[in-house]
C-alpha positions as CSV (number, residue, x, y, z in Angstrom):
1,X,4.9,-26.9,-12.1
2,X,6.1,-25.7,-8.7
3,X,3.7,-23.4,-6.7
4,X,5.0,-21.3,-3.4
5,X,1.2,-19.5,-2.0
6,X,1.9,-17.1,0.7
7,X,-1.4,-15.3,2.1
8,X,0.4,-13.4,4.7
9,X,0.2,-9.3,5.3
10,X,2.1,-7.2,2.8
11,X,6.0,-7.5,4.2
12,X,5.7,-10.5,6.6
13,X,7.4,-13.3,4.3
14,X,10.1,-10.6,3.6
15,X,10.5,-10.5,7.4
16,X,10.5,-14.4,7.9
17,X,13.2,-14.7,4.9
18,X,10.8,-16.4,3.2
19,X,10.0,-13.3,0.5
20,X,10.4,-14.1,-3.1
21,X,13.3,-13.7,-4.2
22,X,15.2,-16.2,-1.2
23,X,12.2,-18.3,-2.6
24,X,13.3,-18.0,-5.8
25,X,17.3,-18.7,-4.9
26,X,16.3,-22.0,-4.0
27,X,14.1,-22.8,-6.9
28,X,14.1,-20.2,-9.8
29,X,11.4,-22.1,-11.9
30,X,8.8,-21.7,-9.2
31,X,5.9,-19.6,-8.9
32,X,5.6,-17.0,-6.0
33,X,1.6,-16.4,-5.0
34,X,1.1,-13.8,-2.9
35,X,-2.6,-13.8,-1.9
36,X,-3.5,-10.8,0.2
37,X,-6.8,-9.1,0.7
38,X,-5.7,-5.8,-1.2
39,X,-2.6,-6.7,-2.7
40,X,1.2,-6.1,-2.2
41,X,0.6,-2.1,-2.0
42,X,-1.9,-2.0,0.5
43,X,-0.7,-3.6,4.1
44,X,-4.8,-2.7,5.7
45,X,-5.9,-6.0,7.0
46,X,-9.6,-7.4,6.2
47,X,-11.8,-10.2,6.1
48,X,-14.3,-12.0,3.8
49,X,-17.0,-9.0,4.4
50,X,-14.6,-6.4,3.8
51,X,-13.7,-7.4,1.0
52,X,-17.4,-8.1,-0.4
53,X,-17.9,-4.6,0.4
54,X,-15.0,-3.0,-1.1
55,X,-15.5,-4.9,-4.1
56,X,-18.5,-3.8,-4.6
57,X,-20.4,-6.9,-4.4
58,X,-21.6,-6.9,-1.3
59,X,-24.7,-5.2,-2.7
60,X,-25.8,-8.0,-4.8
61,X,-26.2,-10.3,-1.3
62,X,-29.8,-8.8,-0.3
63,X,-30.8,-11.5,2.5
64,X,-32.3,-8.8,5.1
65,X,-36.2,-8.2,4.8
66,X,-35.6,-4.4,4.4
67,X,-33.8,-5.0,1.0
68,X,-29.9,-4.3,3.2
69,X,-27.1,-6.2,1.9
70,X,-26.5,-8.8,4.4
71,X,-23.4,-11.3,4.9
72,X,-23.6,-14.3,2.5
73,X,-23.4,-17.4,5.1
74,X,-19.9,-18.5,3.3
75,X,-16.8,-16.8,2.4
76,X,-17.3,-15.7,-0.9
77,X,-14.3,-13.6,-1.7
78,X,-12.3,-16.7,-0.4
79,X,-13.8,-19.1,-3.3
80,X,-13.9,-15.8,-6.2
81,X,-10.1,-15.3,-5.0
82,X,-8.4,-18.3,-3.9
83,X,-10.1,-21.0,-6.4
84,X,-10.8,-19.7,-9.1
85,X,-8.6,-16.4,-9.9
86,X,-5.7,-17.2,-8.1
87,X,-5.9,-20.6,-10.1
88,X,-5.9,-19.1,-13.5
89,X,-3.7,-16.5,-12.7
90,X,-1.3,-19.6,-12.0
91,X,-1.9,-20.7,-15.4
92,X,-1.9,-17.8,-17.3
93,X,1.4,-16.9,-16.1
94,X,2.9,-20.3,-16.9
95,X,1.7,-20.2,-19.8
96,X,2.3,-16.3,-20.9
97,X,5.8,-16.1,-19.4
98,X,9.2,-16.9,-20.7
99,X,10.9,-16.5,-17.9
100,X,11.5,-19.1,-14.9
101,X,11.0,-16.1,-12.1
102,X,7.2,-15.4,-12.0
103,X,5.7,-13.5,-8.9
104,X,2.3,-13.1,-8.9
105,X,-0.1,-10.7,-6.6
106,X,-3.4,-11.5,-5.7
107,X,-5.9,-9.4,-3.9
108,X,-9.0,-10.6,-3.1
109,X,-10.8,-7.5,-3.1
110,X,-9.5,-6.9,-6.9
111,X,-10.7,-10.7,-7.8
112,X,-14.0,-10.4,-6.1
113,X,-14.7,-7.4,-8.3
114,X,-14.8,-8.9,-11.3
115,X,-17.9,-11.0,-9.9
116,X,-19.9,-7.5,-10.0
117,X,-19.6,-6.9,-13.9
118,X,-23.1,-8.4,-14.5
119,X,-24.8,-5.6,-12.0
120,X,-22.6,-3.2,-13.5
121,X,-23.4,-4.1,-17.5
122,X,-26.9,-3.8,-16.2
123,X,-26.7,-0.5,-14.9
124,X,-24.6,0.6,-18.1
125,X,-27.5,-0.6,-20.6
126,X,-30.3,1.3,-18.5
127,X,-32.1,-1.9,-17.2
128,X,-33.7,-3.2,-14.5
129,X,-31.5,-3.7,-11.3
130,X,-32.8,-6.6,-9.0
131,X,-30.1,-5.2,-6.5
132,X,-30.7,-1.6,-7.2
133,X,-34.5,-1.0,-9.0
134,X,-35.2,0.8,-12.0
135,X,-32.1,2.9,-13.3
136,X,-33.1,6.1,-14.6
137,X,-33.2,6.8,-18.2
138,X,-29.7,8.0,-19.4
139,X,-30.4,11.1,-21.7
């Protein structure tokens, strides 16, 4: 399996002639990764932190003695995104497609996200938050 991974701003491989359908001129079995810190739709630019934070998970990294979220010391949304989700999203749509011209859009603030389910589930079954304290009592 062939894999093209762009991580470029929304638009620049377009620009560079490099966008995914030239791509896909050259070899139409290949698949496109476009890995982008909000996706295709969203041209903002951001780092690691931002994207903790707009995933939501940036709560859950409480190193500060005051209980504030602090910055993990490594890029988190780099490793939730890139290795992991990107990876299977590779697979998945190898495996799930029938057709040879597969383009896939990554964000890395959508990825991260899904790392935050077990604070959410918490919160949704009334429990004790280690990130948040004692959630009220849902009547």
């Amino acid at each position: 399996m062939d894999v093209f991974l762009e991580s470029f701003r929304p638009g620049v491989m377009e620009r560079l002639g490099l966008g995914p359908s030239e791509i896909h001129k050259v070899n139409p079995k290949i698949v496109y990764v476009r890995l982008s810190g909000y996706g295709q739709a969203d041209k903002a630019a951001g780092h690691d932190a931002n994207y903790l934070a707009k995933s939501g998970i940036m709560t859950q990294f409480r190193f500060n003695p005051d209980g504030k979220p602090g910055l993990p010391g490594n890029v988190v949304a780099d490793y939730c995104n890139g290795s992991l989700a990107t990876f299977v999203q590779i697979l998945a749509a190898k495996k799930l497609s029938n057709r040879d011209y597969v383009v896939i859009d990554s964000s890395m603030t959508h990825n991260t996200a899904y790392y935050s389910q077990p604070e959410l589930l918490a919160i949704s079954d009334n429990k004790f938050s280690p990130y948040l304290g004692k959630i009220a009592e849902l009547e």
